[in-house]
N, C-alpha and C positions, 0 to 999 in steps of 0.2 A: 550584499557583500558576498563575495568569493569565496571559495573555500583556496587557503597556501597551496601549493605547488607540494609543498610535502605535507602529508597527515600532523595533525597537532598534539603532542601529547596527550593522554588522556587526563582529563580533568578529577581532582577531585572530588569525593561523593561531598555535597552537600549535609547531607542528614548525617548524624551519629546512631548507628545501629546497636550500637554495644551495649547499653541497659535498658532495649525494650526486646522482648519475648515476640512482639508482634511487629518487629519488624520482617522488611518483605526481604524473600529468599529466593532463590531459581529453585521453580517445581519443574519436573520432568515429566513428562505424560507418553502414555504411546497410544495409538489407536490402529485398530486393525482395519483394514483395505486395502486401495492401490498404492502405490511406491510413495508418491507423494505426500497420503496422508498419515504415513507409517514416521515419519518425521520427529524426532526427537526436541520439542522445544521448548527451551525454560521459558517461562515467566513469572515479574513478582509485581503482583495484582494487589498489594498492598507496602503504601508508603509508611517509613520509621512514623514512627510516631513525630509530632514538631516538623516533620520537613519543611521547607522553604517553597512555598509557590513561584513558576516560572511561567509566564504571560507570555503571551505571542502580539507580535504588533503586524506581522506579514507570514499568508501562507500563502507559498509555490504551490503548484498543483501541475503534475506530471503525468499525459499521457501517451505511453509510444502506440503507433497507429501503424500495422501493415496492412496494404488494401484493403481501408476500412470506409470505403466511401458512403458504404449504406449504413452501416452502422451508428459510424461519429455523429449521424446528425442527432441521434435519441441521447449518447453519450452528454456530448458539449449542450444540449437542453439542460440536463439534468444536474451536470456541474454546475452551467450559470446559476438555475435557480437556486444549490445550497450557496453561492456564492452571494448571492442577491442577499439571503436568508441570514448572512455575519452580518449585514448592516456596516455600523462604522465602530463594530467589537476590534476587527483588522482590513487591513487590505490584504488583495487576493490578485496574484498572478496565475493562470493557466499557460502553459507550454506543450503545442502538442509536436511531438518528435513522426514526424510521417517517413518511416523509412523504411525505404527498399520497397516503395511503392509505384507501380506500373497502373496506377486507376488516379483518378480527382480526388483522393483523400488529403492531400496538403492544401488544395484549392477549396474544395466541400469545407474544411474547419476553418479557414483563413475570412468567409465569407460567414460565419457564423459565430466566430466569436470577438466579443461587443468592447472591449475594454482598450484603452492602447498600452497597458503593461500586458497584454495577451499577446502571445510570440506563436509563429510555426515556422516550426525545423523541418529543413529537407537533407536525411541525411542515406548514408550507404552501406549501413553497417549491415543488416543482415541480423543481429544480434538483438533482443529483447534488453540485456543486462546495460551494451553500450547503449541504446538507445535513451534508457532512462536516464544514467547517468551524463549522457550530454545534455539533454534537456534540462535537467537538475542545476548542472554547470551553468547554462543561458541563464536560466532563471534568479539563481542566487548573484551572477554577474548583473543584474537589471536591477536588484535591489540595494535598496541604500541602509538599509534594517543588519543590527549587531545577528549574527549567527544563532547568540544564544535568545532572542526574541522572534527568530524565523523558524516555520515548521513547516518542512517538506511530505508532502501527500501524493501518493502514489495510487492511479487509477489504471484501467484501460480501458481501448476504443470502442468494446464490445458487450460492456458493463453499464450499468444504471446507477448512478447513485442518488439517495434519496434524500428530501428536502434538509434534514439536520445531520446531515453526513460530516458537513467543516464544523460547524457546530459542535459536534463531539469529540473530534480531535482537538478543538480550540479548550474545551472541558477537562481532555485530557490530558495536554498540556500545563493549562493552569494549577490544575490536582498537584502537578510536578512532574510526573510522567517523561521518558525523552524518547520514548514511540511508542505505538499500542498496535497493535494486531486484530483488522476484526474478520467478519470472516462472511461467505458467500451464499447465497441462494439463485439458482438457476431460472431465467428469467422463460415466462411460459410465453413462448410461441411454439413456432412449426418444427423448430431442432428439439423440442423436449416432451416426450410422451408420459405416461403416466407408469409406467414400470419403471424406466429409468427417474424420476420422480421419486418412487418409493426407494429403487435402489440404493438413492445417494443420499437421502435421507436417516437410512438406514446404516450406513458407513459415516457419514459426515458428524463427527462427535460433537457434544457440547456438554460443558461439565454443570452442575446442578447449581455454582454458585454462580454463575455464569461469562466464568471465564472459559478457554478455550484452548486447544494443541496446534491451531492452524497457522501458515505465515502466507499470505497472496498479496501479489506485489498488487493488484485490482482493489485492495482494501488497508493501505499500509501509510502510517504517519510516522517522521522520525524528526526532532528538534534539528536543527541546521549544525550546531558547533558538536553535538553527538554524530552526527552523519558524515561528518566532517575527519571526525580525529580516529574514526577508525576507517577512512578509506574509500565510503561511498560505497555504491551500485560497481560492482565489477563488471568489465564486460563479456558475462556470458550471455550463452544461447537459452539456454534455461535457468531455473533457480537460483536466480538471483537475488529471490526475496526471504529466502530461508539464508544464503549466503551473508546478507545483509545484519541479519536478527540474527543469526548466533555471533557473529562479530561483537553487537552491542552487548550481547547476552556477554560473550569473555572477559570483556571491558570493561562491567560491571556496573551497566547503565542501569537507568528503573525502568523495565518492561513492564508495561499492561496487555488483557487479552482479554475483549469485550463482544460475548453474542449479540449484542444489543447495537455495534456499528456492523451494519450488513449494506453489502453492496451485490446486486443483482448483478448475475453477466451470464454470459451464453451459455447453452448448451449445443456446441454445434461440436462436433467429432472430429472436425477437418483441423487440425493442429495449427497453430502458427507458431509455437515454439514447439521444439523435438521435447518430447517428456514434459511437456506444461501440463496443466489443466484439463487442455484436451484430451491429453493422452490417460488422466485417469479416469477420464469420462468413458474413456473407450474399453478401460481394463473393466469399467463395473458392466459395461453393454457384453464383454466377453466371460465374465463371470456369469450372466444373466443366463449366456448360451450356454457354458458348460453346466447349468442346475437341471 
């Protein structure tokens, strides 16, 4: 199912906050490093007390891919098999959005992935944000599941994810949750040395109860009719995924933020969004020089 043509108002909170002490609140955290991980973002990593469980019947799963012909193949491995791994908990559509692509990445995924609710887009945007967001659009258009039973999951072409990846967004989902934030570790091949290694380890925060400050669109689940009523994936060039999560965070969704859903992805330096990822990879390799 679709999302309207215009945002839907925002839903009422489910749970009643008002006589428990332990209900959950937007924490603020800040962490010191590059641009990106300097980010401001609430999370409330604990539900009122009594809330209502909400079940997922259908996850989308969104990858935008720029000249990723080498990459996508370890990517869409690593999707199917958590996909494999939900069994018949939900059904599961991938959508990989191949745009602004001059290599065989539309045709490399098109040949690899197994399902016929599995879609690829050839689009021309240029843009990481529209890219999502149209994919998102396909995906929720090919299902026939209510908004509030769909959960949209956000990876990329150059990321790993591992065997209970949907799995734990399907967990936290069910919890109640209407998206959770997890966060990344640098996948060790020939782009990542062992200074760089420590560097970002050292910068890369996690908090002791083990939630988290981070938002990466590479590791990101949001409920369909919440993704929905406040607007979606904007189409920017960069951060779109921090864009995204303080939206729900205004909105006064129930955010989660979990060390424990980690999704692998590259360390390669050569940017494919201006100020993404890569480019904090490159602020810590320029830090490394100026010590």
């Amino acid at each position: 199912m679709a999302c309207s043509s215009r945002p839907a108002p925002v839903t009422a909170r489910i749970c009643d906050e008002k006589e428990h002490e332990t209900a959950g609140r937007n924490v603020v955290v800040r962490v010191q490093g590059p641009k990106r991980l300097q980010e401001r973002v609430p999370v409330r990593n604990k539900l009122p007390i009594g809330c209502l469980t909400k079940s997922v019947d259908h996850v989308v799963i969104v990858i935008p891919a720029h000249n990723e012909q080498q990459r996508i193949p370890r990517a869409l491995s690593s999707v199917s098999a958590a996909v494999r791994e939900v069994g018949r908990r939900a059904t599961c559509s991938i959508v990989v959005v191949a745009d602004a692509c001059s290599d065989r990445t539309a045709a490399t995924a098109s040949l690899l992935l197994e399902d016929r609710r599995d879609l690829v887009l050839r689009t021309r945007f240029g843009r990481a944000g529209e890219a999502r967001r149209a994919g998102t659009v396909a995906g929720l258009a090919r299902s026939s599941h209510s908004l509030s039973r769909t959960w949209i999951v956000s990876t990329d072409a150059d990321s790993i994810v591992p065997l209970d990846w949907l799995t734990m967004h399907l967990e936290a989902a069910a919890s109640g949750f209407d998206a959770i934030a997890g966060v990344v570790t640098l996948i060790d091949d020939n782009d990542l040395d062992d200074v760089l290694r420590e560097q970002f380890a050292a910068y890369y925060e996690l908090n002791p109860d083990g939630s988290h400050p981070h938002v990466h669109g590479a590791n990101l689940g949001v409920r369909g009719d919440a993704y929905c009523a406040v607007g979606g994936w904007m189409p920017m060039a960069t951060g779109e995924d921090h864009d995204l999560w303080n939206r729900l965070a205004e909105a006064d969704y129930r955010l989660s933020s979990s060390s424990d859903l980690v999704v692998a992805t590259s360390a390669r330096r050569r940017a494919r969004a201006p100020e993404g990822f890569a480019a904090d990879l490159v602020a810590l390799d320029s830090a490394r020089g100026a010590a």
